[in-house]
C-alpha positions as CSV (number, residue, x, y, z in Angstrom):
1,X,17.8,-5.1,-2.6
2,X,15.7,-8.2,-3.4
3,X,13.5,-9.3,-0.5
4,X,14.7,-12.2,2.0
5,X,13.3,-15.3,1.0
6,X,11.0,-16.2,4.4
7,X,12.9,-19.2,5.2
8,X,16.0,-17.3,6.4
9,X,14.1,-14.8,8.8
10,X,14.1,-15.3,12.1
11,X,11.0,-15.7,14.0
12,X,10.7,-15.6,17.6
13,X,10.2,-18.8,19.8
14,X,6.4,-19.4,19.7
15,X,6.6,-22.5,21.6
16,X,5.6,-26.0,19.2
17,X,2.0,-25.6,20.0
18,X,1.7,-22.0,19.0
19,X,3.4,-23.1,15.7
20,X,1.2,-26.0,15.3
21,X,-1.9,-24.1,15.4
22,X,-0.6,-21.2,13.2
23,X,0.4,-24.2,10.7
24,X,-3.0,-25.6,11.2
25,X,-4.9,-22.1,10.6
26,X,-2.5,-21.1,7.7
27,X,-3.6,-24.5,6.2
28,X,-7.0,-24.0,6.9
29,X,-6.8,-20.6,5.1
30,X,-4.9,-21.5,2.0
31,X,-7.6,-24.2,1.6
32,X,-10.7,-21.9,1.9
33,X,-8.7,-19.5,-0.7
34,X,-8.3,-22.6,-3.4
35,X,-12.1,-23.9,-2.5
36,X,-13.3,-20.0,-3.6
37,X,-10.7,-20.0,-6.6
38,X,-12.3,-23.2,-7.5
39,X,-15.9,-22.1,-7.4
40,X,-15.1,-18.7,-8.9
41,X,-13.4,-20.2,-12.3
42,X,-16.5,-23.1,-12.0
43,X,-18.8,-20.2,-11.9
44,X,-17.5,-18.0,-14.7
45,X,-17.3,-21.1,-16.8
46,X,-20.7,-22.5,-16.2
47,X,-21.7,-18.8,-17.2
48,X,-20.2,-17.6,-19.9
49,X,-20.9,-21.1,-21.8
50,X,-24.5,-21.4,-20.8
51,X,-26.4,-21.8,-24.1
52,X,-29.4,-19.4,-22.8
53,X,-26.4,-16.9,-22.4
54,X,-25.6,-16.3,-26.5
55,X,-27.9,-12.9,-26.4
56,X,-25.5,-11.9,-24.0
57,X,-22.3,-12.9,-25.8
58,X,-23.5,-11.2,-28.7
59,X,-24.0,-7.9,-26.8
60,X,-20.7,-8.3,-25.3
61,X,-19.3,-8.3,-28.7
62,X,-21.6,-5.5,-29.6
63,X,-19.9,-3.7,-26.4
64,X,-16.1,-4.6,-28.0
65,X,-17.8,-2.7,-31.0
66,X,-18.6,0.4,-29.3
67,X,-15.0,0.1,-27.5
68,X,-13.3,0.5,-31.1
69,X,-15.6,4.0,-32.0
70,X,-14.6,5.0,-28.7
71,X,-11.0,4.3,-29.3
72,X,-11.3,6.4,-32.0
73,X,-13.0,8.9,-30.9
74,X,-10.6,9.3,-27.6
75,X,-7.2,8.1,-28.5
76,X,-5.0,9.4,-25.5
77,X,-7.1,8.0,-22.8
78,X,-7.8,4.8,-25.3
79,X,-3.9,4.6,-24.8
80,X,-3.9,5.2,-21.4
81,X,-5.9,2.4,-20.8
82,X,-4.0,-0.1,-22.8
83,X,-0.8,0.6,-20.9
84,X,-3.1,0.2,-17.7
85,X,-4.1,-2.8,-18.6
86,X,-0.9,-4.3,-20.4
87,X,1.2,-3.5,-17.7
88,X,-0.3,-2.7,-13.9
89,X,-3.1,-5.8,-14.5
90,X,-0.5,-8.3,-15.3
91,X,1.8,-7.1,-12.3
92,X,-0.8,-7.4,-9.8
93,X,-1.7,-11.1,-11.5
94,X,1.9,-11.9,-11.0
95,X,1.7,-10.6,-7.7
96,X,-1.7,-12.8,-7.3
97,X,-0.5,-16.1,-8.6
98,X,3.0,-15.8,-6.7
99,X,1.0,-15.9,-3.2
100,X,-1.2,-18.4,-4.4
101,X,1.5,-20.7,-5.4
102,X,3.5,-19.9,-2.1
103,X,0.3,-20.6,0.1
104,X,-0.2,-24.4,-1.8
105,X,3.2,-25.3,-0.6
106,X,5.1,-24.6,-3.7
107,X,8.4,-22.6,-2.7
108,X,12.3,-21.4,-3.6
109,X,13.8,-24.8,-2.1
110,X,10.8,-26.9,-3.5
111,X,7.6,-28.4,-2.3
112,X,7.2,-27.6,1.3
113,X,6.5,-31.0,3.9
114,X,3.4,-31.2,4.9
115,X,1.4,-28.5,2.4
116,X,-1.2,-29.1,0.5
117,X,1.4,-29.3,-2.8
118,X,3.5,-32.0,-1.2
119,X,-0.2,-33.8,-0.4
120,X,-1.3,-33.8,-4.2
121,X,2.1,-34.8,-5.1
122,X,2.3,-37.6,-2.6
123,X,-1.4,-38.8,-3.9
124,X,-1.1,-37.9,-7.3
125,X,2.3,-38.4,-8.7
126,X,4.5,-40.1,-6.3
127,X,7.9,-39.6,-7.1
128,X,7.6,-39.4,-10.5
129,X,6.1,-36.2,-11.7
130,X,6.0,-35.8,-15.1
131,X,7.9,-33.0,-17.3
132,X,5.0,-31.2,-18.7
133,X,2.7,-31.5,-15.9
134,X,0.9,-28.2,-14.7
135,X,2.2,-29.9,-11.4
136,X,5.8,-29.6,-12.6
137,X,5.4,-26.0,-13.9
138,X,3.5,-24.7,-10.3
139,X,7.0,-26.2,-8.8
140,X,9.1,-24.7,-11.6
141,X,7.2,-21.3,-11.1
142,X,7.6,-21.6,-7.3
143,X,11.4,-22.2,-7.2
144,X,11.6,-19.3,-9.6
145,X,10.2,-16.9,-6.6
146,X,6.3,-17.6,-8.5
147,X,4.9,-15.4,-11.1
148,X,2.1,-16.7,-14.0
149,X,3.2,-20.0,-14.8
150,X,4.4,-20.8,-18.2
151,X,2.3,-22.8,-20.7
152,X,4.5,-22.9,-23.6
């Protein structure tokens, strides 16, 4: 049995303020969480195509080397860790990118009012969002119940 989608459970009666501040705080979170993302993909970036770093991109292909020998050398566990990383890692991605896009705004029934989605849109697009926007596939991906958004 698929989960409920969260719009159809019933929460108690938290009075408007009580709302309004859990709104306020969720909002408040999802933004800290995008600022971190933000940083986190800035940062790796910035690293990995620092020019002082090419000693270390050459050992790193030096360490995919001495992955292959080892492959060889151990070819169940080898295997074992393909499977582990072909199929658990993308799950828990999917699982990842699913709650980010639901904590932007983007949802089943479409961009939520007053999230940080329908705020980019608003700014951003208007009322005109393009087809092959990454916009358009976040809101494609989101109506689809989330998941890694499609770039083909």
């Amino acid at each position: 049995m698929p989960p409920r989608p969260i719009e159809d459970i019933d929460f108690p009666d938290l009075g408007e303020k009580t709302l309004e501040l859990l709104r306020a705080l969720w909002t408040f979170v999802c933004d800290i969480c995008l600022v971190v993302w933000y940083y986190i993909t800035a940062a790796f970036w910035a690293v990995w195509t620092y020019p002082p770093l090419e000693a270390f991109r050459i050992e790193f292909g030096a360490a995919l080397i001495g992955l292959k020998d080892y492959a060889v050398a151990h070819p169940i566990t080898s295997v074992a860790i393909i499977i582990l990383a072909f199929v658990v890692v993308p799950g828990v991605l999917d699982a990842f990118n699913t709650c980010l896009l639901y904590c932007v705004g983007y949802r089943r029934r479409g961009v939520l009012r007053g999230s940080y989605a329908a705020n980019y849109q608003s700014t951003s697009y208007g009322g005109n969002v393009r087809r092959s926007s990454t916009f358009a596939r976040f809101q494609s991906q989101g109506a689809k119940g989330g998941g890694s958004p499609s770039w083909h």
